[in-house]
C-alpha positions, -999 to 999 in steps of 0.1 A, spaced: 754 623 -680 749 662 -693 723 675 -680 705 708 -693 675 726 -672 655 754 -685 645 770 -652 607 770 -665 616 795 -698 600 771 -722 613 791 -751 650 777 -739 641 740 -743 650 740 -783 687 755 -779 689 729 -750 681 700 -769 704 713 -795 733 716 -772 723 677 -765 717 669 -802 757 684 -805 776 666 -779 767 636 -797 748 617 -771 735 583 -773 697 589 -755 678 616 -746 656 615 -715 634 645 -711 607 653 -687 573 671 -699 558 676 -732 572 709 -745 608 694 -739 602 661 -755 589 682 -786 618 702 -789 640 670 -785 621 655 -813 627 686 -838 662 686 -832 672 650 -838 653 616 -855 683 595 -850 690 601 -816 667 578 -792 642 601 -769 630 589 -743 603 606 -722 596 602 -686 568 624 -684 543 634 -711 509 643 -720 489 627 -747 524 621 -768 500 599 -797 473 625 -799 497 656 -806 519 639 -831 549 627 -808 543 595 -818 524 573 -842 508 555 -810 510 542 -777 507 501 -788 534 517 -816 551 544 -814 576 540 -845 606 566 -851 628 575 -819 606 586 -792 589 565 -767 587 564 -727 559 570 -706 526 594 -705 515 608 -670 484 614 -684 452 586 -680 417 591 -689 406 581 -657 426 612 -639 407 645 -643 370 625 -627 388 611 -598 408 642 -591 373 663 -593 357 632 -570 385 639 -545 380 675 -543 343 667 -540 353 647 -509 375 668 -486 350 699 -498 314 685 -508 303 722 -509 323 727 -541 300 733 -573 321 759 -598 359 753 -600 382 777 -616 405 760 -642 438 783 -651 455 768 -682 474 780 -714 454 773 -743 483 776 -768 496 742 -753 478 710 -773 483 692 -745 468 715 -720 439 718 -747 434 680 -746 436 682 -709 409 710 -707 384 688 -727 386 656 -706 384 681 -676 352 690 -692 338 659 -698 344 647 -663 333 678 -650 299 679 -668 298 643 -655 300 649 -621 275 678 -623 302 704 -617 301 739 -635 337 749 -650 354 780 -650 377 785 -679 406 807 -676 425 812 -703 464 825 -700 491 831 -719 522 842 -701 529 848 -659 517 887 -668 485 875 -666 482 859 -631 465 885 -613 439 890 -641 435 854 -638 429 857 -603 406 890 -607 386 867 -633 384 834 -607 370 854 -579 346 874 -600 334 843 -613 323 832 -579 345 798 -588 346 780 -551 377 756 -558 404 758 -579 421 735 -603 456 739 -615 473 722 -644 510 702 -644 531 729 -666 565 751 -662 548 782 -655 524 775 -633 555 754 -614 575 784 -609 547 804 -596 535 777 -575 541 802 -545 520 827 -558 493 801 -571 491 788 -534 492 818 -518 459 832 -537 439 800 -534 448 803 -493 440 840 -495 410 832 -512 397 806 -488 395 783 -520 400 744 -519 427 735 -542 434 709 -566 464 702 -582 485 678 -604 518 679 -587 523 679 -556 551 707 -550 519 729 -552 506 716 -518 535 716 -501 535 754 -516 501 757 -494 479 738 -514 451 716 -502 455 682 -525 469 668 -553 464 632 -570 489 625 -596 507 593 -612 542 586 -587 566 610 -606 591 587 -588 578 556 -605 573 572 -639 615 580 -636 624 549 -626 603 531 -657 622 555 -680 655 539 -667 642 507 -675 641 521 -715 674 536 -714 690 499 -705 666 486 -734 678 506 -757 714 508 -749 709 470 -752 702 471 -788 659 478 -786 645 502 -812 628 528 -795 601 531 -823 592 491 -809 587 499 -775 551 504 -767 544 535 -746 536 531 -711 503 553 -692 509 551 -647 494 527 -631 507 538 -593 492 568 -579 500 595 -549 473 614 -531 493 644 -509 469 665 -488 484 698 -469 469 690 -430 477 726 -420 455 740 -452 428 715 -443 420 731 -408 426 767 -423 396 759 -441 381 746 -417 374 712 -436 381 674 -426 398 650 -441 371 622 -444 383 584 -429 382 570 -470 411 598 -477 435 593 -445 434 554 -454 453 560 -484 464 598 -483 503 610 -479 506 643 -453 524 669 -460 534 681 -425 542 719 -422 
């Protein structure tokens, strides 16, 4: 295997899959939708496939999910069904929550698509949305400034590089803050966080494999119908729970993973 990492600079990701593209390999796995779309500019023979993406038929990564067609396909860690129960389980462990702050990059298609369902299943559950709109890890403490100002009473954090590598900081101002956190990974509450509820990362990997020996095995990757997660981890941080002086309800700690400090 080569492997190539980007360290969360985004702008690397096309020389990467370059370097790939050059050493003349037979697949390309790549994790997240900025790297698959830099894998996909730089080869259409090469088979790609993805073990984690967001809405890969919507922003033009493939024809569709039933049929994705050319030499991408994989799996998609996004479901429609995510951003409601996500905002149901925040609702839970903090039922006084009413305006949550949402921090994501609006220059991302995915994150855009992402911001809408969050919307919808926002307005849905009669919660008011805070959008905060970034565009580079400058602008974290306006962001912040902006949250707090807003009165926003939870947080919400989007899956992306950026806010990964600043998951410190991220954690740190929703503790500071006394804010209930949501998030879509769960490296964010073992950072401090309160909760996250995202598809098993684990699982999503371990499906990609199952492509790779497809494919090595003679399947086109354009046949191969695009899988969305069907398993499901729920991480809550216990020692962030009593700092804010919440309790995990019985319904959460039937099914819930504990980070321990």
């Amino acid at each position: 295997m080569d492997w190539r990492w980007s360290e969360g600079k985004t702008d690397r990701l096309p020389t990467l899959a370059l370097e790939l593209v050059q050493l003349k390999v037979d697949i390309i796995v790549v994790s997240g939708t900025q790297a698959t779309r830099a894998a996909k500019d730089a080869t259409s023979q090469i088979p790609i496939v993805m073990a984690v993406s967001g809405y890969p038929d919507k922003i033009g990564l493939v024809e569709s999910l039933a049929h994705p067609g050319g030499n991408v396909t994989g799996l998609s860690n996004v479901a429609p069904e995510l951003f409601g129960k996500r905002l149901q389980l925040l609702r839970e462990i903090a039922p006084k929550v009413s305006r949550v702050a949402v921090l994501w990059f609006p220059e991302s298609p995915a994150e855009a698509l992402s911001f809408r369902d969050m919307q919808a299943a926002a307005a849905a559950a009669g919660l008011d949305i805070q959008s905060i709109e970034m565009r580079s890890s400058d602008t974290y403490a306006t962001a912040f400034a902006t949250a707090t100002g807003g009165r926003a009473d939870a947080l919400y954090i989007n899956a992306n590089p950026l806010h990964s590598k600043n998951r410190q900081l991220i954690a740190d101002y929703a503790l500071n803050s006394r804010l209930p956190s949501m998030y879509e990974e769960s490296l964010f509450v073992r950072a401090g966080g309160l909760l996250s509820y995202a598809p098993s990362f684990t699982e999503l990997y371990r499906r990609a494999a199952t492509y790779v020996d497809r494919i090595l095995k003679g399947a086109k990757p354009g046949d191969l119908p695009i899988e969305q997660p069907t398993t499901f981890d729920l991480w809550i941080n216990p020692k962030t729970v009593k700092f804010l002086a919440l309790t995990i309800p019985q319904s959460l700690q039937l099914h819930a993973k504990l980070i321990e400090p």
